[in-house]
Structures are given as structure tokens and as C-alpha cells.
VOZANU-877310 format. One record per residue: y, z, x of N, C-alpha, C in turn. Coordinates in pm, whole numbers, padded with zeros to 5 digits, always signed. Example, Ala and Ser with C-alpha at 12.3 -4.5 7.8 and 13.67 -1.06 7.14 Angstrom:
// VOZANU-877310
-00569+00780+01319-00450+00780+01230-00330+00780+01320/-00225+00708+01285-00106+00714+01367+00003+00787+01290/
//
This chain:
// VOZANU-877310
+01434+00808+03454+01495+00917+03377+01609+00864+03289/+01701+00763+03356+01780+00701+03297+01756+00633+03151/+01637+00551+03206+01569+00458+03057+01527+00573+02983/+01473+00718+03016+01464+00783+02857+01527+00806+02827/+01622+00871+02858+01764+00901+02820+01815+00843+02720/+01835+00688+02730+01906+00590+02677+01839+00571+02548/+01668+00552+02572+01559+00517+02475+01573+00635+02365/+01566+00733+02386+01630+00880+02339+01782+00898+02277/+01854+00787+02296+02000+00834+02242+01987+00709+02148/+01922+00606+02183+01931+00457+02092+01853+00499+01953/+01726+00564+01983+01637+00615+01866+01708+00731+01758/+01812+00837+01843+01845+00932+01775+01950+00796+01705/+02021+00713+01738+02096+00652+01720+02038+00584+01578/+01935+00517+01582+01898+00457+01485+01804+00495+01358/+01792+00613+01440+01747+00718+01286+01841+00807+01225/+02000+00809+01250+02105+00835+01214+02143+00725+01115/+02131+00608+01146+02166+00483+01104+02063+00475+00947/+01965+00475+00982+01862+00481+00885+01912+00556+00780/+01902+00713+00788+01920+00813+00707+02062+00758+00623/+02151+00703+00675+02258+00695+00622+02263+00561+00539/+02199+00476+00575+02152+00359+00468+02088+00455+00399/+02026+00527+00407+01902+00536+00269+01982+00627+00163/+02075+00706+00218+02185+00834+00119+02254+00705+00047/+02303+00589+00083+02385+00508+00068+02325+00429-00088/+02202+00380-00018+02106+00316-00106+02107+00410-00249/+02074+00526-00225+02041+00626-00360+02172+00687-00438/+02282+00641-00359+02384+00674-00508+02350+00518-00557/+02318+00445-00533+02376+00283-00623+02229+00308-00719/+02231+00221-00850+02206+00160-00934+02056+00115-00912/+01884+00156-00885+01811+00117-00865+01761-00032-00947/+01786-00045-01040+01722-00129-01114+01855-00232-01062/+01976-00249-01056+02081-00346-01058+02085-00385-00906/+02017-00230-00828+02044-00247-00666+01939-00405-00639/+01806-00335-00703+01670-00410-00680+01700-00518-00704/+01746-00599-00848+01780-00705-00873+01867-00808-00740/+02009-00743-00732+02034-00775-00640+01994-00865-00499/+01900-00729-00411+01840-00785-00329+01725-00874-00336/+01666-00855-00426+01569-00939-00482+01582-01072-00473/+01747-01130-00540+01803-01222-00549+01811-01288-00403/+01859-01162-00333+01922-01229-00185+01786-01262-00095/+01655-01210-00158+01568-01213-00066+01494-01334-00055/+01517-01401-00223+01467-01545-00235+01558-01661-00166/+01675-01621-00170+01768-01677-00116+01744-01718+00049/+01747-01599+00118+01757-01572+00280+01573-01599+00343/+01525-01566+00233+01376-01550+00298+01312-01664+00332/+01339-01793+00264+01291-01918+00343+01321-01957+00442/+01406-01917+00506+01477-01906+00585+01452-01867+00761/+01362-01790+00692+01243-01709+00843+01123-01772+00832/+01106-01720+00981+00970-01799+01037+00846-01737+00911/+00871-01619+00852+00743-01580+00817+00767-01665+00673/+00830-01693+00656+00759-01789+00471+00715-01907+00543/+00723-01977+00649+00637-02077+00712+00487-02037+00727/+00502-01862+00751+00327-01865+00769+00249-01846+00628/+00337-01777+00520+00321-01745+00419+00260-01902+00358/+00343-01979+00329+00329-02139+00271+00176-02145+00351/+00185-02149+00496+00042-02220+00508-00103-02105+00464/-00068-02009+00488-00164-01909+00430-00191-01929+00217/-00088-01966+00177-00127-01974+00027-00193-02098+00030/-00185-02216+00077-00194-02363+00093-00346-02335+00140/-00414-02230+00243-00517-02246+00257-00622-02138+00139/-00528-02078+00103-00555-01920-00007-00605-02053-00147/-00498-02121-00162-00530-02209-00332-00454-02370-00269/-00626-02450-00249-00571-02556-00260-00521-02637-00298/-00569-02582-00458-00535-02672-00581-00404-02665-00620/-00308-02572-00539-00191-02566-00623-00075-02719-00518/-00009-02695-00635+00093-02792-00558+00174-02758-00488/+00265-02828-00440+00384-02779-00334+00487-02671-00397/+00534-02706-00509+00632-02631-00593+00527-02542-00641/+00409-02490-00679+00374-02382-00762+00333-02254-00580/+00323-02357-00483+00305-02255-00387+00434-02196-00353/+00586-02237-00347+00712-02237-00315+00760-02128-00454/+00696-02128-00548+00718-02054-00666+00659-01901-00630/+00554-01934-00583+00512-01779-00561+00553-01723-00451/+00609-01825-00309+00659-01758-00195+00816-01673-00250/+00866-01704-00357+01038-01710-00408+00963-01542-00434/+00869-01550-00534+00834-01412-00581+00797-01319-00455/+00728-01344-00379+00695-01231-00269+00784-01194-00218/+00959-01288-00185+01039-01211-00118+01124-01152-00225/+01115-01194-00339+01212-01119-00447+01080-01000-00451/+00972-00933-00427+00924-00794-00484+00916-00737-00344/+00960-00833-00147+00987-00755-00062+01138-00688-00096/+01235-00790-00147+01366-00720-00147+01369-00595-00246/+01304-00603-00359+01281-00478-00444+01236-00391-00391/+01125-00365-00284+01063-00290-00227+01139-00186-00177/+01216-00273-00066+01278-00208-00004+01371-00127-00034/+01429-00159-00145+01558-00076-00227+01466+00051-00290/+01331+00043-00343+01246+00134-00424+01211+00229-00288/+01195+00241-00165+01204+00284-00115+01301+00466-00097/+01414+00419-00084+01506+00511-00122+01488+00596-00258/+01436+00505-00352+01432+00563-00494+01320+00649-00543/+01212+00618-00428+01076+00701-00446+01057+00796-00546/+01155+00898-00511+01160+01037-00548+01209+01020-00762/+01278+00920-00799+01307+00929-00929+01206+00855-00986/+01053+00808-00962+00955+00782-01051+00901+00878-01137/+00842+00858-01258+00749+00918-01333+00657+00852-01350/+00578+00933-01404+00434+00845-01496+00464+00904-01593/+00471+00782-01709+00424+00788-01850+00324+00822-01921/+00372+00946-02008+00255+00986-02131+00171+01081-02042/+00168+01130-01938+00095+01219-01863+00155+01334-01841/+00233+01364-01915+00309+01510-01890+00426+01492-01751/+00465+01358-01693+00556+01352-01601+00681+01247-01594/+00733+01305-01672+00824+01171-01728+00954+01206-01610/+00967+01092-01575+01093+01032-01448+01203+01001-01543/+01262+00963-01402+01394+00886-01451+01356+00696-01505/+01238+00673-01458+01162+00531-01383+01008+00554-01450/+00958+00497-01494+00851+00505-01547+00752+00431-01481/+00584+00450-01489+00471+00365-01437+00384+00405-01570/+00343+00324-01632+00220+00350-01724+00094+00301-01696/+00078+00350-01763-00130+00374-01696-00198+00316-01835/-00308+00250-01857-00397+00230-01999-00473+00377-02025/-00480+00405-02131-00608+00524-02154-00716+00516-02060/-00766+00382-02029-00890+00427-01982-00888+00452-01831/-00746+00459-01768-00718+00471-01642-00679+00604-01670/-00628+00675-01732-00579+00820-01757-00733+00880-01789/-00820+00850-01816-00977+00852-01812-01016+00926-01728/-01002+00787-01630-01073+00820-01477-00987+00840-01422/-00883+00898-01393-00810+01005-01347-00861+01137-01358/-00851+01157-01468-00885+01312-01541-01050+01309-01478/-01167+01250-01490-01239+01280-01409-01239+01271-01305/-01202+01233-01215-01139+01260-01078-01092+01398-01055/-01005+01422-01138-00930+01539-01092-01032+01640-01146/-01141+01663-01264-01222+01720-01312-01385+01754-01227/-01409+01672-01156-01500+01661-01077-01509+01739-00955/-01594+01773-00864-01658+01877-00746-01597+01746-00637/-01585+01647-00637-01557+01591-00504-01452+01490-00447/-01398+01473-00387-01255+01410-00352-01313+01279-00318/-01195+01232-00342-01239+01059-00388-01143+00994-00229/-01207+00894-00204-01100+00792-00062-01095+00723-00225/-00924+00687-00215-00849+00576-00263-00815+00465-00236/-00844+00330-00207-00795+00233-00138-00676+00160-00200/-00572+00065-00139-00442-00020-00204-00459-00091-00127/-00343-00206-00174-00331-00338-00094-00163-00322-00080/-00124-00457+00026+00038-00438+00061+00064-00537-00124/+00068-00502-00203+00077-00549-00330+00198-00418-00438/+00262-00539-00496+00403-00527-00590+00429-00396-00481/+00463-00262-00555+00525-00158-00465+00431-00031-00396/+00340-00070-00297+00251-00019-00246+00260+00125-00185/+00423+00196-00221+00387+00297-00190+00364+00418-00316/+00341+00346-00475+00368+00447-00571+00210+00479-00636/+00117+00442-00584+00020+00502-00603+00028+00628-00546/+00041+00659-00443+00040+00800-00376+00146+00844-00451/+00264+00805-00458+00379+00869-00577+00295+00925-00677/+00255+00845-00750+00218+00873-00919+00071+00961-00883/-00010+00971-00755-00078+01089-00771-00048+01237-00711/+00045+01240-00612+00119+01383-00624+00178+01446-00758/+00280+01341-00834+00342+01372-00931+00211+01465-01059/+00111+01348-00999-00021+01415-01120-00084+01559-01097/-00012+01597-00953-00101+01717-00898-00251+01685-00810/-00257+01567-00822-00328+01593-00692-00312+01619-00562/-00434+01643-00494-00389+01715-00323-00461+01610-00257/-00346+01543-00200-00412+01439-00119-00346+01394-00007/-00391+01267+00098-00322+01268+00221-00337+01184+00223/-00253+01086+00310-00212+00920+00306-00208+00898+00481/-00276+00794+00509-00323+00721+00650-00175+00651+00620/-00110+00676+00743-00019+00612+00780+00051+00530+00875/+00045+00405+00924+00161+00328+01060+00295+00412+01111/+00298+00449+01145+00411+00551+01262+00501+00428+01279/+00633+00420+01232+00715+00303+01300+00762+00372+01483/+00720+00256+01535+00784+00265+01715+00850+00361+01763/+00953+00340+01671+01106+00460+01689+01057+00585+01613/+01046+00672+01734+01051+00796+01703+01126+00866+01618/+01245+00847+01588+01342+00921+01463+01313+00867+01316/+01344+00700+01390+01270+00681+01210+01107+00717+01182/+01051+00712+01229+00850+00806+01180+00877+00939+01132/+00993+01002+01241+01001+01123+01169+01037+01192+01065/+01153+01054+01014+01234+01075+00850+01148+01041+00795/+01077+00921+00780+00975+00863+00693+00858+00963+00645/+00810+01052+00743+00759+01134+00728+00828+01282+00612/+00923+01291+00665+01010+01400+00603+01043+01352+00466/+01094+01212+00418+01109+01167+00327+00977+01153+00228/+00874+01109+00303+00742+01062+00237+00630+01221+00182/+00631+01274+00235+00562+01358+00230+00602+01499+00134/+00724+01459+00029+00676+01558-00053+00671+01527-00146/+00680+01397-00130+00662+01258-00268+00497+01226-00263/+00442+01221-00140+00289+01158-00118+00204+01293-00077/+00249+01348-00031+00136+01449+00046+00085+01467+00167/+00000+01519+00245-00001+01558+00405+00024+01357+00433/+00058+01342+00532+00067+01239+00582-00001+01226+00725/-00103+01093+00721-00221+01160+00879-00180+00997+00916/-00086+01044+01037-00096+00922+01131-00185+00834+01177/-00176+00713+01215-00319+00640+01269-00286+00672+01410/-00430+00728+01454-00467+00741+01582-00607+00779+01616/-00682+00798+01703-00783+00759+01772-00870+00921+01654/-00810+00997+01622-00863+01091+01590-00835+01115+01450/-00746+01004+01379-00735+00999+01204-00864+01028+01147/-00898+00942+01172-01087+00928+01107-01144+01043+01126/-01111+01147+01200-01224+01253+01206-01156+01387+01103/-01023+01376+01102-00955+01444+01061-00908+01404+00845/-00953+01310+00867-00934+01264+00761-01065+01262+00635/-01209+01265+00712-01321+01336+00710-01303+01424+00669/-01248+01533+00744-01235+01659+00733-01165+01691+00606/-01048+01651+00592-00961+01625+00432-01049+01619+00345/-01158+01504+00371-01240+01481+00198-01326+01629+00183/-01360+01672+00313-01482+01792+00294-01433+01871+00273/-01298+01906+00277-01249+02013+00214-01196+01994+00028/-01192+01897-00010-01127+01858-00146-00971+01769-00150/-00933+01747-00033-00829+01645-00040-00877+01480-00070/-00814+01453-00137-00823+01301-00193-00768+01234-00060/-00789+01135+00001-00766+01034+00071-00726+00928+00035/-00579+00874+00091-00537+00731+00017-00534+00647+00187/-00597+00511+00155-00534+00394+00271-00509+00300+00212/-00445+00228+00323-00390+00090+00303-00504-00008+00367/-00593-00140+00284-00687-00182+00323-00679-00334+00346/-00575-00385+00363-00537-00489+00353-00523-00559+00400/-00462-00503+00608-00444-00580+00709-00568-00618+00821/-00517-00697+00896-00610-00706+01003-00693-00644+01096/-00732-00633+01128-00757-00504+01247-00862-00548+01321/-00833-00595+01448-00853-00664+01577-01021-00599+01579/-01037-00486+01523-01156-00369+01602-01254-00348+01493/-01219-00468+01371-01253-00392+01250-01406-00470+01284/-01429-00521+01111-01571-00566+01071-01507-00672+00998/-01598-00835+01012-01605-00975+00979-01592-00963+00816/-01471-00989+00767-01544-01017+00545-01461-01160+00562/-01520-01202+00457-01505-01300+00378-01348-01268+00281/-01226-01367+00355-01103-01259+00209-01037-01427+00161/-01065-01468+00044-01026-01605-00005-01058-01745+00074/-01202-01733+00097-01278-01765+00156-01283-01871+00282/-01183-01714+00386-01219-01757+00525-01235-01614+00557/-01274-01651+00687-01338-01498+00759-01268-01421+00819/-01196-01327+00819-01128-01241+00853-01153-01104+00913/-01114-01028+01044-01157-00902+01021-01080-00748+00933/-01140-00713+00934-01080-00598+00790-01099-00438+00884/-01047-00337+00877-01025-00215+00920-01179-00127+00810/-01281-00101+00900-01404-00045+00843-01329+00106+00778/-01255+00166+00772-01241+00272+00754-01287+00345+00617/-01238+00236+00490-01288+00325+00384-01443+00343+00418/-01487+00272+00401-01641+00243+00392-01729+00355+00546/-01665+00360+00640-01722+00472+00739-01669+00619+00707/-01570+00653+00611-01543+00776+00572-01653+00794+00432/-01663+00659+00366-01770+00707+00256-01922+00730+00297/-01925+00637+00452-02140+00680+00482-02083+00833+00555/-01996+00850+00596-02010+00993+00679-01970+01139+00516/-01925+01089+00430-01887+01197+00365-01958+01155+00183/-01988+01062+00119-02027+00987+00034-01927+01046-00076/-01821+01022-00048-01723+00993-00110-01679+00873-00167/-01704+00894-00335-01648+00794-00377-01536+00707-00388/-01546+00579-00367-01393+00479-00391-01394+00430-00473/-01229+00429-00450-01164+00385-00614-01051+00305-00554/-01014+00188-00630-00960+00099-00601-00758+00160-00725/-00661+00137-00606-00549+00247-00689-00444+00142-00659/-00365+00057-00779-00325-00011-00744-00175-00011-00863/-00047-00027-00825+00035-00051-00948+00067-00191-00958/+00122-00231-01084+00124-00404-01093+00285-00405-01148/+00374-00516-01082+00556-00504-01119+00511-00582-01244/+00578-00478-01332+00635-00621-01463+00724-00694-01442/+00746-00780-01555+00852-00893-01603+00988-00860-01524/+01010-00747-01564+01137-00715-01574+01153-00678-01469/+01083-00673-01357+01093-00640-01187+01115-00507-01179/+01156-00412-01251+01214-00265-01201+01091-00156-01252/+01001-00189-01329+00888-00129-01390+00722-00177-01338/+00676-00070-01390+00504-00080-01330+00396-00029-01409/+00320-00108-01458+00178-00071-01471+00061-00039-01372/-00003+00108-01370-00095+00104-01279-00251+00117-01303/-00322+00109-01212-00475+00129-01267-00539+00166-01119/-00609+00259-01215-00763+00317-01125-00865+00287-01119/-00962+00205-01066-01059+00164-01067-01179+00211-01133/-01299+00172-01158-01366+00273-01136-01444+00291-01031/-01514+00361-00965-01608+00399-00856-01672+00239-00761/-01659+00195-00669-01710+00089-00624-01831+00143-00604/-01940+00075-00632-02082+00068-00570-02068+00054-00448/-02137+00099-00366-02141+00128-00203-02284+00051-00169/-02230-00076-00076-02362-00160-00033-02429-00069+00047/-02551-00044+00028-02666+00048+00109-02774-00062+00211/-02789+00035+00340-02928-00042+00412-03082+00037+00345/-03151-00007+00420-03291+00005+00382-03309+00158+00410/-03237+00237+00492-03275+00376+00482-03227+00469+00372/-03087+00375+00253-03036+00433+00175-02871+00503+00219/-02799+00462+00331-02684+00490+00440-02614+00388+00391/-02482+00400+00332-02411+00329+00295-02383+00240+00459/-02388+00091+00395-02348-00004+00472-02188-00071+00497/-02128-00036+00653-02035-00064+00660-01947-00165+00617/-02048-00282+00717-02020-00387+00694-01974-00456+00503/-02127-00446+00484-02134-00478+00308-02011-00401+00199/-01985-00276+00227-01875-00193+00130-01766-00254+00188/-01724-00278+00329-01596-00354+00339-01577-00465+00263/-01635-00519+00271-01674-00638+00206-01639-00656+00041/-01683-00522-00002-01689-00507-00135-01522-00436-00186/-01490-00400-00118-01312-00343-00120-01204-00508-00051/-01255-00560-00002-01198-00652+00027-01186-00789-00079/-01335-00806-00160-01357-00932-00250-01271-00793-00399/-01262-00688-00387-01174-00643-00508-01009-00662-00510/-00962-00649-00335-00823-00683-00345-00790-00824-00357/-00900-00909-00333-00862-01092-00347-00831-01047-00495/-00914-01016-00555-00922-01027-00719-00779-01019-00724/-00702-00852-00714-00595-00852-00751-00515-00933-00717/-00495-01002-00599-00379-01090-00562-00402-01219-00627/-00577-01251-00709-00559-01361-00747-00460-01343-00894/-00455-01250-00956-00378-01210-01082-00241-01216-01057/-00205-01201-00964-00051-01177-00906-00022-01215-00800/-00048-01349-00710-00056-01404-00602+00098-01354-00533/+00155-01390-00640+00341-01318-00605+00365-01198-00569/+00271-01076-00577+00337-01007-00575+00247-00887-00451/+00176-01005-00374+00139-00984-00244+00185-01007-00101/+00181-00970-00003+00252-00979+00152+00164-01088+00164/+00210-01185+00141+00133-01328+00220+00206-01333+00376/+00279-01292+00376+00405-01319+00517+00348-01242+00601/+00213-01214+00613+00200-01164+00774+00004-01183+00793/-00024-01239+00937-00105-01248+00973-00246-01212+00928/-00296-01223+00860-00415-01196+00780-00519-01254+00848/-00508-01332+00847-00633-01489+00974-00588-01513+01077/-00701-01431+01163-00663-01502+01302-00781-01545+01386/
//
């Protein structure tokens, strides 16, 4: 009784703590804050065990590069984690450009991504969205609430109960319903597409339970999920991704168009094969922007 107690006053404790970094974070300067940490992140980040795993994961990702062009792109992943984290707080002051939603913060889109948007949003059926942990992975779901769509985002619950619950409170009127991972996401999340909610995940990490792909060619397992919500509902995917510019505080984004869905011989979209096919699309992106991907955590095991 004692240990909940305590576990219970440490959590209220540290989701007090939280909230008050994040009020803190949002009077300062986003673009000068970002810079900042950015700075400190290239600085401090070699520093930890994880740019050791990072280095050997790019080293086996591109052999051809050298020591300094792999050390070049590890500098970038922790300068767009330290940005991250500051964009965090700032969620709420994005816009999208030229779409009728102009921010304080802009994301622009090409025409032919404002395209297939508009059919998306024009169309009889709700689309699963997939992303990668790439440049600022939480403003796709940003930039499609802002657009009016109705959609819901698969989410990691952090440990601590107070902070899941701000994150939630914070996230969700920026992103939309927010569906925890748990044993019963998938059925419920089903349910979302059959009613007309758009579905966004994160497709990127490991997952002990998943299905075997091929990701920069070693074998890895991958989380089946898009691909078993598209044979149970044949809902199309679309690959939803924003890219940091130059200038670190700005974003270009893009919408895919429709992935072809590997089929078996009865015509049942194939698990295995569509993972596969969302997985050889996020190599693509990280091969364009190797920097501005989470190399720093376990991918191969």
C-alpha cells in the first residue's frame, strides 16, 4: 500500500514537473528555443550510449560512407532530436500553407500533395496513414486536424501515468481521438476506419510479435498493423510524412499516393508482402534524409 502511495505521489509529482516545463518552454522563442537545443544536442549527444548504437547502425545502413560523413549525419539526428523536443510544446502554433490555415509556423505541401489530400478528403472511404520516427513526426497528424480531417492516432502511453495523461490532453485537440496501444487497439481502430475516421500510425519500430521485412538490407521485424487493418477493412495507405528544411524551424510535407497492397492467390491482401511494401517506402525516405531519422534506437535485433 505504501509503494502505491509513493508510486502515486512521484507520478503526480512528475507530471506536475512536466506541465511546468512545457508552460515554460511556450513563452520562449520556438525557432531561437529549437536552435538552441539543437546546438546542445550535437554537443551532449555523442556523449550517450545511444550515438554508439546509432554509428554502428548507419555503418551497417551505408557502407560506403566514411567515418566523418557517418559522424555528420549522427550531429544531424541529435540536432532534429533537440528541435523535436522543443516543437513539442509548440505543436499548437503550426499552420499549413496556402490551404486556408495559416499559423504562426508554416508546413507547405506541393500541389500535387494538396491533390491527394483533397481526394482523400473527397472520397467514400477513410484512408490508414502511415509515418516514420523522421524530422518532426508528430505534425502530420497536426497538419491533418488543422485540414479538418477526423482522424485518430495509435499511440505509446509513456509508463507514468500523469505524464500519458497530459500528453493525451495536450495531443488530442491538435491530433484527434488518440487510441492507445493495447491488446484491443486493432479492433477498435478497425472500427474507426468503418465508420469514416482516418487512421494515423507510427511504422517504424520493432516489434518483437511483428512480421520478418527486409529494412536497408537486413532483416528486421516490423509491427503488421497497417497492412492487417487494410486486409480486414481495404483501406487504402498512404504514406504521410513532413521533411525539416535548411533552416531547421520549417517543413515541407507530402502525401503519398495509395500503396499497392501485395495480394495472395485468393485476392486477400497479404500481410507479410504490404509490410514489406510500407517498410522498403520508409528506407526510401531516410535514404533522402538519413539525418533526419531516429537511428538511436534498436531497429535490428
Amino acid at each position: 500500500m505504501a509503494q502505491r502511495r509513493f508510486k502515486a505521489f512521484l507520478d503526480a509529482m512528475l507530471g506536475a514537473a512536466t506541465v511546468g516545463l512545457i508552460r515554460t518552454v511556450r513563452w520562449m522563442d520556438r525557432g531561437r528555443t529549437a536552435d538552441f537545443v539543437g546546438a546542445a544536442a550535437r554537443k551532449l549527444g555523442p556523449l550517450r550510449k545511444e550515438h554508439r548504437l546509432g554509428r554502428a547502425n548507419l555503418r551497417a545502413a551505408f557502407p560506403e560512407k566514411s567515418d566523418a560523413e557517418i559522424e555528420r549525419i549522427l550531429a544531424g539526428v541529435w540536432d532534429n532530436l533537440g528541435r523535436v523536443v522543443v516543437e513539442f510544446a509548440h505543436l499548437g502554433e503550426f499552420g499549413v500553407e496556402g490551404l486556408g490555415t495559416p499559423g504562426l509556423d508554416n508546413v507547405t505541401y506541393a500541389p500535387v500533395t494538396k491533390e491527394r489530400f483533397e481526394r482523400i478528403m473527397g472520397g467514400d472511404q477513410a484512408v490508414i496513414g502511415f509515418t516514420a520516427h523522421f524530422a518532426n513526426w508528430e505534425l502530420p497528424a497536426v497538419c491533418a486536424k488543422l485540414l479538418g480531417a477526423k482522424s485518430a492516432i495509435l499511440f505509446r502511453p509513456p509508463d507514468i501515468g500523469a505524464v500519458s495523461d497530459l500528453i493525451v490532453k495536450l495531443r488530442e485537440p491538435l491530433m484527434g481521438q488518440m487510441v492507445a496501444t493495447s491488446l484491443d487497439a486493432p479492433i477498435r481502430l478497425a472500427r474507426l476506419l468503418q465508420s469514416g475516421t482516418h487512421v494515423g500510425i507510427l511504422a517504424d519500430q520493432h516489434y518483437t510479435k511483428g512480421v520478418p521485412v527486409t529494412f536497408f538490407g537486413r532483416s528486421c521485424m516490423a509491427n503488421p498493423l497497417v497492412a492487417m487493418l487494410a486486409r480486414q477493412t481495404e483501406a487504402p495507405i498512404h504514406g504521410m510524412r513532413v521533411v525539416r528544411n535548411p533552416d531547421g524551424n520549417s517543413f515541407w510535407g507530402e502525401i503519398t499516393e495509395a500503396i499497392t497492397p501485395v495480394r495472395d492467390a485468393d485476392g486477400r491482401i497479404d500481410v507479410q508482402g504490404t509490410t514489406q511494401a510500407v517498410n522498403t517506402m520508409i528506407e526510401g525516405w531516410v535514404r533522402e534524409h538519413p539525418e533526419q531519422w531516429l537511428w538511436l534506437h534498436r531497429r535490428w535485433r
